[in-house]
MDAnalysis code that builds the backbone (N, CA, C; Angstrom):
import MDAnalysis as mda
import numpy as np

u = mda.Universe.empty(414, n_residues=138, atom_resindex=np.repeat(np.arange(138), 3), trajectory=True)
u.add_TopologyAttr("name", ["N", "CA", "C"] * 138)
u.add_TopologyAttr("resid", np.arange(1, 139))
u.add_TopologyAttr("resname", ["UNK", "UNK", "UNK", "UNK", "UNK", "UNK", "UNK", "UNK", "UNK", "UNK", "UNK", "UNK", "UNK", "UNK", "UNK", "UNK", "UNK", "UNK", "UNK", "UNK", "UNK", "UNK", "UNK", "UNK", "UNK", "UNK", "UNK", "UNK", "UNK", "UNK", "UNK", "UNK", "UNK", "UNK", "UNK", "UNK", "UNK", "UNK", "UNK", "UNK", "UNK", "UNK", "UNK", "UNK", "UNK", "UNK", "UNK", "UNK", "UNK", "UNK", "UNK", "UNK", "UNK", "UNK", "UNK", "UNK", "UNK", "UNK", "UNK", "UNK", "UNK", "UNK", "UNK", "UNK", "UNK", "UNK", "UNK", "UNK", "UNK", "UNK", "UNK", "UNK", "UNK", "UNK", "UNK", "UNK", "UNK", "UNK", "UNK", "UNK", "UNK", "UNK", "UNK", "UNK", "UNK", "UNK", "UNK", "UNK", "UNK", "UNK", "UNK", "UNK", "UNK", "UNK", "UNK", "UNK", "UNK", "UNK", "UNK", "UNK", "UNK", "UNK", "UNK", "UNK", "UNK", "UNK", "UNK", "UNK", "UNK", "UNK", "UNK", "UNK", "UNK", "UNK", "UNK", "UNK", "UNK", "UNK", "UNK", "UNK", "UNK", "UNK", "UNK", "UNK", "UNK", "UNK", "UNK", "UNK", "UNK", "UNK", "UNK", "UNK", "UNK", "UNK", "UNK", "UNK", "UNK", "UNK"])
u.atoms.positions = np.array([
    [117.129, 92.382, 109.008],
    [116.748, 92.912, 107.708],
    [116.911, 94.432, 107.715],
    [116.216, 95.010, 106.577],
    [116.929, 96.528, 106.423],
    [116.039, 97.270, 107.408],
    [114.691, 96.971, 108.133],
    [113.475, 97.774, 108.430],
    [114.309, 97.399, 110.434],
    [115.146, 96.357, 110.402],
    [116.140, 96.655, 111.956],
    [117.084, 97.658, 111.809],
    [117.901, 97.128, 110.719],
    [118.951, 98.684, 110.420],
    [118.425, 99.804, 110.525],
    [117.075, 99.654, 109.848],
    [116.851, 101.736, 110.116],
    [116.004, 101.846, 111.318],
    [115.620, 100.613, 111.689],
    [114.538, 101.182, 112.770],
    [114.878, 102.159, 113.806],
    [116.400, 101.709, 114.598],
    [116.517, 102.816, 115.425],
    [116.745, 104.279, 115.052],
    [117.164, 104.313, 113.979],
    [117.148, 105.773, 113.375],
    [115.591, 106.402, 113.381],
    [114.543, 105.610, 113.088],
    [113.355, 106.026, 112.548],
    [112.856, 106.566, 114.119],
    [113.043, 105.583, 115.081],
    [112.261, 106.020, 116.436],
    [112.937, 107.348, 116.402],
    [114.373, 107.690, 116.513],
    [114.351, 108.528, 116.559],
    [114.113, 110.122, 116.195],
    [113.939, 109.530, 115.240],
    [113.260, 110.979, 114.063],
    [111.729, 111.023, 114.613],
    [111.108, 109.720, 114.880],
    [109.308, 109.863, 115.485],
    [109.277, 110.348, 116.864],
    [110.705, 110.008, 117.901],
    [110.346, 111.376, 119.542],
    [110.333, 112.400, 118.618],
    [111.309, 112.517, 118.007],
    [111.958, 114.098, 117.955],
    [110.360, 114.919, 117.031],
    [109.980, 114.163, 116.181],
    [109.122, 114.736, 115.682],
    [107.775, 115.116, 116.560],
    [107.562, 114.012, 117.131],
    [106.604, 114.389, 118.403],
    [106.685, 115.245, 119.180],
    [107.802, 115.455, 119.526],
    [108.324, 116.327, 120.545],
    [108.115, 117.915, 119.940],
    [108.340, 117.908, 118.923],
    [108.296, 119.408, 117.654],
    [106.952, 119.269, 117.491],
    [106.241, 118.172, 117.236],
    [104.794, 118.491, 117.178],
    [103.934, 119.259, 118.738],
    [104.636, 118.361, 119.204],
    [103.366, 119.039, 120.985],
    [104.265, 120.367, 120.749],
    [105.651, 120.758, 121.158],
    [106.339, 122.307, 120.612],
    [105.657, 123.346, 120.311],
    [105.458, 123.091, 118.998],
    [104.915, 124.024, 118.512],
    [102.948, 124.015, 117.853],
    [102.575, 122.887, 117.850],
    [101.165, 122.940, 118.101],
    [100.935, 122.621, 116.419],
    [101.517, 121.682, 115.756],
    [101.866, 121.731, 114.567],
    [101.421, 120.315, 114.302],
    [100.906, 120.331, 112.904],
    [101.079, 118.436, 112.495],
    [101.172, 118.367, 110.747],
    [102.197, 117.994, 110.819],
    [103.129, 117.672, 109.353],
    [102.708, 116.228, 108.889],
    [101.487, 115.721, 108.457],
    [101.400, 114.327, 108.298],
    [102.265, 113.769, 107.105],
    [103.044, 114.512, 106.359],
    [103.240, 113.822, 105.078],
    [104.737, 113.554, 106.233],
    [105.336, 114.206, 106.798],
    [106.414, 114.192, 106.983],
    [106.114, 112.904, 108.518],
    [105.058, 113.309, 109.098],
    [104.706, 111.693, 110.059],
    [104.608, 110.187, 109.357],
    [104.212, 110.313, 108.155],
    [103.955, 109.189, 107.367],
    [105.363, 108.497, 106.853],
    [105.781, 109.601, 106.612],
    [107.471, 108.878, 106.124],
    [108.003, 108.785, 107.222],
    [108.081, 108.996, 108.121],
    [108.576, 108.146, 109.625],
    [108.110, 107.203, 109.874],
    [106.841, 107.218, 109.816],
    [106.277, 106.128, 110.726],
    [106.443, 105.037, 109.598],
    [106.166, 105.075, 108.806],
    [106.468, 104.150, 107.757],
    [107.801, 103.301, 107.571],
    [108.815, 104.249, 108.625],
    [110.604, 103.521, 108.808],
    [110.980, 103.662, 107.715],
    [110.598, 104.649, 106.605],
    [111.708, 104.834, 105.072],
    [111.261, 103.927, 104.454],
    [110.469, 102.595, 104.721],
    [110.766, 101.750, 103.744],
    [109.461, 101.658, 102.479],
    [108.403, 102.270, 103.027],
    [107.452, 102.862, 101.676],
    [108.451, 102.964, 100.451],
    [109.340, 103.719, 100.038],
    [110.192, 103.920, 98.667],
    [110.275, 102.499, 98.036],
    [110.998, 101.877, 99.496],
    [111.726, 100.363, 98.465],
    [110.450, 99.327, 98.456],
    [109.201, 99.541, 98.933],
    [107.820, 98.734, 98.892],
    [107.838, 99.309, 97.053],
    [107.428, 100.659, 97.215],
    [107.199, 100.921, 96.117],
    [107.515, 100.580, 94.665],
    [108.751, 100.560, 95.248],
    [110.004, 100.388, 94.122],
    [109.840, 98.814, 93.184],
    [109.678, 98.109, 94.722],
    [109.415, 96.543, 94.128],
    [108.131, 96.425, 93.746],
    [107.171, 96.662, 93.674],
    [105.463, 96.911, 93.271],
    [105.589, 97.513, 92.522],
    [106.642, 98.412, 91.440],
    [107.015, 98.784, 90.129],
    [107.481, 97.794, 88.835],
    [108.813, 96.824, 90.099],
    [109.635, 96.209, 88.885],
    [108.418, 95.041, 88.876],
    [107.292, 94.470, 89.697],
    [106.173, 93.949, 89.505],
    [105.122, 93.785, 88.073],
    [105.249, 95.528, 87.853],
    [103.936, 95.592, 87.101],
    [103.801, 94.329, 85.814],
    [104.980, 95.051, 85.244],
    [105.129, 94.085, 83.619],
    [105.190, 92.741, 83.558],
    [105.715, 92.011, 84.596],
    [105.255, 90.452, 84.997],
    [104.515, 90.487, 85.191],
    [103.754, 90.762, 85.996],
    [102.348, 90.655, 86.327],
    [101.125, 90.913, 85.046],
    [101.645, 91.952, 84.356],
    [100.641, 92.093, 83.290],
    [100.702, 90.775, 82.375],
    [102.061, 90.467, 82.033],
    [102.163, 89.540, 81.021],
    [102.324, 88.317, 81.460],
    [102.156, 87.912, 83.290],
    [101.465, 86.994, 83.208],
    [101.142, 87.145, 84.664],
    [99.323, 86.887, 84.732],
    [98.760, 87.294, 85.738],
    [98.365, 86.351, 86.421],
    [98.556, 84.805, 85.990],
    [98.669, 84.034, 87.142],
    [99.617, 83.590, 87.839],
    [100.809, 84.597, 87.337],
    [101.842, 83.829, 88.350],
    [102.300, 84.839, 89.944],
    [103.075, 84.045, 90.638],
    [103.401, 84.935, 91.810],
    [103.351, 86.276, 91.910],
    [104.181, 86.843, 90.574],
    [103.804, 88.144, 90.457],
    [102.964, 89.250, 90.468],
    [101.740, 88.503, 90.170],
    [100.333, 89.540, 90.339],
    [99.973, 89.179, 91.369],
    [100.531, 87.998, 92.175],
    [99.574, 88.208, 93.589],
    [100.297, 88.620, 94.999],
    [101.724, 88.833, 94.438],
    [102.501, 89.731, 95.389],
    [102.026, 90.998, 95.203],
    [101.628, 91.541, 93.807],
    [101.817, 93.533, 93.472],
    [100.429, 93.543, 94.489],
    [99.887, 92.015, 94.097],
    [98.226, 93.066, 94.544],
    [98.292, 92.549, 96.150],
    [98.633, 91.561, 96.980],
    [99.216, 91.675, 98.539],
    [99.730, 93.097, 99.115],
    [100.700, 93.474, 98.078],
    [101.645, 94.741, 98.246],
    [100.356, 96.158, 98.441],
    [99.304, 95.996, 97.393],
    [98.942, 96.870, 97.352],
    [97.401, 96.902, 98.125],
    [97.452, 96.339, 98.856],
    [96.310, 95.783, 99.827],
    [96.481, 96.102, 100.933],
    [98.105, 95.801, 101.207],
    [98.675, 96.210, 102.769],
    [98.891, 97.575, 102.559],
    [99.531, 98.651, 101.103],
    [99.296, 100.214, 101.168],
    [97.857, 100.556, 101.506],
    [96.989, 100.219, 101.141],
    [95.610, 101.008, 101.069],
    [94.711, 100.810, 102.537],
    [95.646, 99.954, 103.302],
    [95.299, 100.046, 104.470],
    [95.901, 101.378, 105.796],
    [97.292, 101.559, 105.198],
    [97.921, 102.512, 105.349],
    [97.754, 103.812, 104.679],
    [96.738, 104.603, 104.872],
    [96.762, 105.934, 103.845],
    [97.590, 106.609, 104.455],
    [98.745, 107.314, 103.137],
    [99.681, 108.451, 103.587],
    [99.172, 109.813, 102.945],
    [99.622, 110.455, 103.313],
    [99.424, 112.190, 102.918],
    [98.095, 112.736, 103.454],
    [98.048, 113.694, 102.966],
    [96.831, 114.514, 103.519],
    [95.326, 114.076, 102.402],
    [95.275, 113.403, 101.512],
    [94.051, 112.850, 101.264],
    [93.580, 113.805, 100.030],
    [94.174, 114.680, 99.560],
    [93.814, 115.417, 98.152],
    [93.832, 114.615, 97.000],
    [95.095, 114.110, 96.630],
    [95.889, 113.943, 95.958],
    [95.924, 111.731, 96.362],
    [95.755, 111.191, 94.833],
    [96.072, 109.687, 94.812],
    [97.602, 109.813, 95.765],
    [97.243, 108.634, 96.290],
    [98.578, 108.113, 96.941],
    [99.869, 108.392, 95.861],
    [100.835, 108.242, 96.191],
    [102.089, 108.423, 95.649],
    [102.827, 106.602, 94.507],
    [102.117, 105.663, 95.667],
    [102.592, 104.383, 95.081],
    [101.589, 103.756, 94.290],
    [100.277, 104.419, 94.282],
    [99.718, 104.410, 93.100],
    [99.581, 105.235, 91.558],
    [100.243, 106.579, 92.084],
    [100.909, 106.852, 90.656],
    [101.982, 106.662, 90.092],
    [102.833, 106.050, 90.979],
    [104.292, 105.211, 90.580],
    [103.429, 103.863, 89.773],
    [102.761, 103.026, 90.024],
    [102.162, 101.838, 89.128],
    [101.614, 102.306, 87.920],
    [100.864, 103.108, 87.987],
    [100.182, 104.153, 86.352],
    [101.274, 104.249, 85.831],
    [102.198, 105.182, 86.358],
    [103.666, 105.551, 85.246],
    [104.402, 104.176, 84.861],
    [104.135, 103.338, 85.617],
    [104.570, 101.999, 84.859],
    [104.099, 101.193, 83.877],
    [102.664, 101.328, 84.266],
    [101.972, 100.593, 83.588],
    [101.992, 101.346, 81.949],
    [101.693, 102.823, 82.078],
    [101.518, 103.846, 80.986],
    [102.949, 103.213, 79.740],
    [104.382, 103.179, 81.169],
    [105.491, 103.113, 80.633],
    [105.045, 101.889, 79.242],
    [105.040, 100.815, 79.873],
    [104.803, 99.474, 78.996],
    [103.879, 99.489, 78.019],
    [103.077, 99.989, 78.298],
    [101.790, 100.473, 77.327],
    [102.873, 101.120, 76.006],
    [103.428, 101.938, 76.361],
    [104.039, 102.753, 75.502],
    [105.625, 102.055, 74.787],
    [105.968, 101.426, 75.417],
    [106.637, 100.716, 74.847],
    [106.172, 99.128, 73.930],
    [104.783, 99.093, 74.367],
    [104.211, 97.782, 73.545],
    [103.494, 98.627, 71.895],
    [103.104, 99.554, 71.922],
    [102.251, 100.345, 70.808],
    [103.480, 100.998, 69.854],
    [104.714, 101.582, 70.351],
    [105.707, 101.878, 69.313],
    [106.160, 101.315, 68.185],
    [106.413, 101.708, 67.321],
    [106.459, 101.051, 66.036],
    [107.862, 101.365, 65.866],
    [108.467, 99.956, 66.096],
    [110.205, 100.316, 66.329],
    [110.485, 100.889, 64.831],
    [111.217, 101.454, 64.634],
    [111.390, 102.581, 63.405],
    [112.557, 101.857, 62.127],
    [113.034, 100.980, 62.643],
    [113.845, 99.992, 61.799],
    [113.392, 98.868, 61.048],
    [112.165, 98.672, 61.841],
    [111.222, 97.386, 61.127],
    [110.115, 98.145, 60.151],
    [109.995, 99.736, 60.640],
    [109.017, 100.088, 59.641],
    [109.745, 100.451, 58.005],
    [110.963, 100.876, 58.500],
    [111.992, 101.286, 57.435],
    [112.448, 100.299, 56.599],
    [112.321, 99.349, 57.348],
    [112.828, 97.948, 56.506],
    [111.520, 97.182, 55.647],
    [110.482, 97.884, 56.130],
    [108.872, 97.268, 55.329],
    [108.692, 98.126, 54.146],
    [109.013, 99.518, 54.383],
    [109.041, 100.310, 53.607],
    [109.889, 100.524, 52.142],
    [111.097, 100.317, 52.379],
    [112.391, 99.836, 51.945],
    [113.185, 99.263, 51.720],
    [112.710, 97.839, 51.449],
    [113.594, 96.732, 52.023],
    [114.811, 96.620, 51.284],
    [115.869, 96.072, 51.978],
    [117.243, 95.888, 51.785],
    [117.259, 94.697, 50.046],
    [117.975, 95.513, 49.479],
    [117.929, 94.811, 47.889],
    [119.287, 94.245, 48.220],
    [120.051, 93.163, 47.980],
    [121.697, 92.696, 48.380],
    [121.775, 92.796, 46.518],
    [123.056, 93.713, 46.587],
    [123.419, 93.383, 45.008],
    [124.766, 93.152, 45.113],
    [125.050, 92.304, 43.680],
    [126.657, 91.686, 43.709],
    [127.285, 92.670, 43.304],
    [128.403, 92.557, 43.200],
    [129.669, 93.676, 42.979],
    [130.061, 93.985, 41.876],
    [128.769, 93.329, 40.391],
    [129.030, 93.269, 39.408],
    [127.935, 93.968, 38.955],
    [126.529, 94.075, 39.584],
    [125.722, 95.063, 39.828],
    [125.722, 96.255, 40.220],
    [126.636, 96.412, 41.475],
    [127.109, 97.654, 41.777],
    [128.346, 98.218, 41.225],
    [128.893, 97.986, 40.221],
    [129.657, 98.359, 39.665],
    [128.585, 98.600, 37.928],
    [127.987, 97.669, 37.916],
    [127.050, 98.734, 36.767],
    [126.142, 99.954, 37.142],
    [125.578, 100.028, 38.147],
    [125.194, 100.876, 38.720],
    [125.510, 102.040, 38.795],
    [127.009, 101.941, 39.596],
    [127.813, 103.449, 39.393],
    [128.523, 103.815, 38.129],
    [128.489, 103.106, 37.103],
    [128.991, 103.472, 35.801],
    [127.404, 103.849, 35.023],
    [126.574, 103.317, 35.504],
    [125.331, 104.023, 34.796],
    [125.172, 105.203, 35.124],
    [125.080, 105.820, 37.057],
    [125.262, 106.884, 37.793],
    [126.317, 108.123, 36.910],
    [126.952, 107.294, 36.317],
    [128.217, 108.300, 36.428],
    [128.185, 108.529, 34.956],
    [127.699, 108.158, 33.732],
    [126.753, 108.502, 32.734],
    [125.960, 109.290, 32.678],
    [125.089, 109.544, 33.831],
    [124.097, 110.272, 33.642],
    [124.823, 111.504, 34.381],
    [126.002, 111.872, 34.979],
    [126.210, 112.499, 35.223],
    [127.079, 113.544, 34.549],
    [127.597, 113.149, 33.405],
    [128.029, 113.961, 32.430],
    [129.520, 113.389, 32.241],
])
């Protein structure tokens, strides 16, 4: 799978980082976390995104009980320095916000069309029309 493909890359970025950590007397956790993590936090994330909106719109199926598995095994893992919400929990807000915001819009063609609705006239109508138009126009 992809977490063998990168793994040997990842050990190696975690000596080397170790090695720069004892070095210089230093500790970079955001930058330990995305190592140790093997890169693949992004594409966890990523899929615990395209999650949300199934899951909202329907919460008994597989879908809500993968996002919330997904997000059970992050919160066991805390990344960053602890100020600041995790990162893959404000990726789910901006999703969730996203849908929110796309469910409350008032598509602008259906309001225009409530407002205005389309009159169909025959060609015998619109031809009185523009000879009335064109009457009043001198």
């Amino acid at each position: 799978a992809l977490s063998e493909r990168i793994g040997e890359e990842a050990d190696r970025y975690r000596e080397r980082l170790t090695k720069l950590q004892h070095r210089y007397a230093m500790q970079l956790p955001t930058i330990a976390d995305r190592i140790g993590e093997r890169f693949l936090r992004p594409l966890i994330i990523d899929r615990m995104r395209a999650l949300v909106v199934p899951a909202i719109m329907h919460p008994e199926s597989p879908s809500f009980e993968i996002l919330e598995s997904e997000a059970r095994m992050l919160t066991k893992e805390p990344s960053g320095v602890g100020f600041d919400p995790p990162g893959w929990l404000i990726a789910l807000e901006e999703e969730v916000r996203r849908w929110r915001r796309q469910m409350t819009s008032i598509d602008e063609q259906q309001l225009l069309q409530a407002i205005l609705p389309t009159v169909p006239l025959t060609i015998e109508e619109l031809h009185r029309q523009i000879s009335q138009w064109e009457k009043m126009q001198g």
